[in-house]
N, C-alpha and C positions, 0 to 999 in steps of 0.2 A: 498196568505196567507197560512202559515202552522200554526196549532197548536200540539202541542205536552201536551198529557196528565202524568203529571210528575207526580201525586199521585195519586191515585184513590180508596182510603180506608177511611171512616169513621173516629172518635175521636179517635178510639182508633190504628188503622191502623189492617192489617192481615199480619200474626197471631198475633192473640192477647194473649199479656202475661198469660203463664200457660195453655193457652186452647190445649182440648186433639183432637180437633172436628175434622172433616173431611175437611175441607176447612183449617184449622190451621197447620194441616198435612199434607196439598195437595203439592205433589212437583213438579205439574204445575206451570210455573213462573208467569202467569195471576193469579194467585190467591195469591198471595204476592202484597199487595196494601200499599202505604205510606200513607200517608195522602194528601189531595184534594187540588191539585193546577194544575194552566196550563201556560204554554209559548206560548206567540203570535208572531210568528213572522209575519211582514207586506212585503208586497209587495217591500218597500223602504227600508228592512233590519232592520224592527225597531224590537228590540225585548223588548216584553211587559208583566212581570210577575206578574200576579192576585195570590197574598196572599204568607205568609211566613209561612207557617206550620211546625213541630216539625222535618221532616226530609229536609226539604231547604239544605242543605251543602250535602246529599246523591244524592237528585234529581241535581242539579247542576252539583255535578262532574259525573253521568251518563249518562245526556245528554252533557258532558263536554260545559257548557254552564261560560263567564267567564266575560261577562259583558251585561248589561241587561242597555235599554232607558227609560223605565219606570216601574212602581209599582201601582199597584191596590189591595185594601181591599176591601173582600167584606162584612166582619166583623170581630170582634176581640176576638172571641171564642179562645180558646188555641192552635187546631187545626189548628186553618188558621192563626196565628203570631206570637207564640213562636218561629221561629226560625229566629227572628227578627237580633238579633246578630250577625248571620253568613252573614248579609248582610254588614257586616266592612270589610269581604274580597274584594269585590268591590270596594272599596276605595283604595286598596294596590296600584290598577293599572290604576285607574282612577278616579283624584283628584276631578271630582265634584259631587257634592251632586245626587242622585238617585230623580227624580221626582215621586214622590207620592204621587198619587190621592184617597182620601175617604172621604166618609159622614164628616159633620161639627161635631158631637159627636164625631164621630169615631177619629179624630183628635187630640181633647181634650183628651181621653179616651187612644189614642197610647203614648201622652205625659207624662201622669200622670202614666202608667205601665212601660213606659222604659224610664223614668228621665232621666239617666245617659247620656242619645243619646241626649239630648236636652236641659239639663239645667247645669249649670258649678258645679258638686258636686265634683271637686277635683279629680275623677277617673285618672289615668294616664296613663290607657291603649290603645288601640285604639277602637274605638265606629262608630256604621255607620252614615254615613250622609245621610241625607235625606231634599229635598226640600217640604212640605207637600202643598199639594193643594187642597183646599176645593173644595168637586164638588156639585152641587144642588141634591136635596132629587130626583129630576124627572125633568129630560129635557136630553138637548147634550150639551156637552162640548167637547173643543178641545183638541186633544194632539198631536203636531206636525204637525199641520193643519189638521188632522186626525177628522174627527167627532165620538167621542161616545155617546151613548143615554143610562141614567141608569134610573131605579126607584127603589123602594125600595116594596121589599115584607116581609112579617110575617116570624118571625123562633122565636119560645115561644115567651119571653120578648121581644125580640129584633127587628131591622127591617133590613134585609139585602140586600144593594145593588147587583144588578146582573147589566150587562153591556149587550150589543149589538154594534159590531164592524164589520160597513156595515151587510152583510148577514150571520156573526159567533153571536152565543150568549152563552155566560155562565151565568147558573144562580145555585147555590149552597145554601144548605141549606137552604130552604123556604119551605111554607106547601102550598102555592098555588098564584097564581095569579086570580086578580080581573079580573071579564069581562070587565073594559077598561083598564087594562094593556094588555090582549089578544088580542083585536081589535087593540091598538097602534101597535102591531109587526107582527099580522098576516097573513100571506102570505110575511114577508119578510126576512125570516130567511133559509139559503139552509140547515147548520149544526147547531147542539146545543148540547152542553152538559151541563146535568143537571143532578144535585143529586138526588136521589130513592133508599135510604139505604138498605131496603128487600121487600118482601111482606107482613109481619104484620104491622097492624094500628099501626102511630105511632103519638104523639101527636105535635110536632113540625117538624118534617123533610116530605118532599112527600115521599111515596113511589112508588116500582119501577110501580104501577098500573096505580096512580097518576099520575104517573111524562111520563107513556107511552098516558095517555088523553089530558097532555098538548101539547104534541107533535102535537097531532091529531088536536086540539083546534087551534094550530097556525100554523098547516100546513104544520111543517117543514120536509123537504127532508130529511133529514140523522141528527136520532137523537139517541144520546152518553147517558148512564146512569153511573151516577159516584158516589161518596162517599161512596160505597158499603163497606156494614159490612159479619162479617164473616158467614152471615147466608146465603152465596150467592157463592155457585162454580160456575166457570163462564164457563166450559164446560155444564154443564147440563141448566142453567140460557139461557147463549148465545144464542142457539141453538132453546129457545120456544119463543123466540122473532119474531117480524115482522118483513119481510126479509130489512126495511127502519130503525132498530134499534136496536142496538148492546153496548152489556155492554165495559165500559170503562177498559181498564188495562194499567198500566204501563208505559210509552213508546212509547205510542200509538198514531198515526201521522193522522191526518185531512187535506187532503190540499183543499185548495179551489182558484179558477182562481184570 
């Protein structure tokens, strides 16, 4: 299994529009992050893409990635599906529908923000297709005889799905996990990447302190910090980390047996 980290920058992505900051001006290319998405590919060639955020059509054509077996939401913040539309390019070169997996809300909620993909308003352009597949709040579902196991954690108002595929796990935007979602995965996880925006308290997302105890809490071998904002150069960041945990950039390739 490989994954590749195609975005790895917070809502607003780095640099963030206008700012003078040191990280905004940094011309390390780890410290230019898109927005938070990842590519799974499986052992069987499948490749599996978790959320559509605002640069999807950049990250694509940089990892020149040009067809995709499934779609995963982990919620429907601006950042993880505005870049919903650029998934009609898929379509140009392969006539069926994208299998897309998310929450029973999240569903409702994809259809009533992009009508136009799903209901006949007369549009006469080209629009993406999508297969939508409800998956439960908490258990495993299949995909391609594939087992995934999701539940659903806290981010504000919202409750956002994170996945586990075999011994990989992502989980993005949340403020924490309950001690029985920790005990369901614990000891079985080798990599993870998970969101940890900075070091200041923040009221809905973990941070990077937070997000380094859950690591510890469940054990994991090699664990990725991602959605990082620009309060986070990642040559100074990287480097005071535990030599089992390393900020996420760009690009950035995971392989696992």
């Amino acid at each position: 299994m490989r994954i590749t980290v195609l975005g790895s920058g917070t809502s607003t992505g780095v640099p963030v529009i206008g700012c003078p900051c040191e990280v905004c001006t940094s011309t390390d290319p780890k410290d230019r992050r898109t927005r938070a998405s990842i590519l799974i590919e499986t052992n069987s060639s499948k490749k599996y893409l978790i959320d559509t955020g605002p640069d999807l059509r950049t990250q694509m054509i940089r990892e020149n990635i040009g067809a995709i077996d499934a779609l995963f939401y982990t919620h429907l913040h601006a950042d993880h599906c505005h870049g919903f539309d650029d998934l009609r390019a898929f379509y140009f070169w392969d006539k069926n529908p994208i299998q897309t997996y998310l929450a029973k809300d999240f569903s409702v909620e994809l259809q009533e923000r992009f009508r136009y993909a799903f209901f006949d308003s007369g549009y006469p352009g080209a629009i993406p297709h999508l297969n939508l597949n409800v998956i439960p709040d908490e258990g495993i579902f299949e995909v391609d005889g594939y087992e995934v196991e999701t539940f659903r954690v806290p981010h504000g108002n919202v409750m956002t799905s994170v996945f586990r595929f075999g011994e990989f796990a992502y989980a993005t935007d949340f403020k924490g996990f309950s001690d029985t979602q920790v005990e369901r995965w614990k000891g079985k996880i080798k990599a993870m990447v998970a969101s940890g925006v900075h070091y200041d308290p923040h009221p809905t997302h973990s941070t990077i302190p937070e997000t380094l105890k859950l690591f510890d809490r469940l054990q994991v071998e090699q664990g990725v910090v991602s959605h990082l904002s620009h309060k986070i150069k990642y040559l100074d960041v990287n480097r005071s980390l535990p030599p089992q945990v390393s900020l996420a950039y760009d690009g950035m390739r995971i392989d696992l047996p």
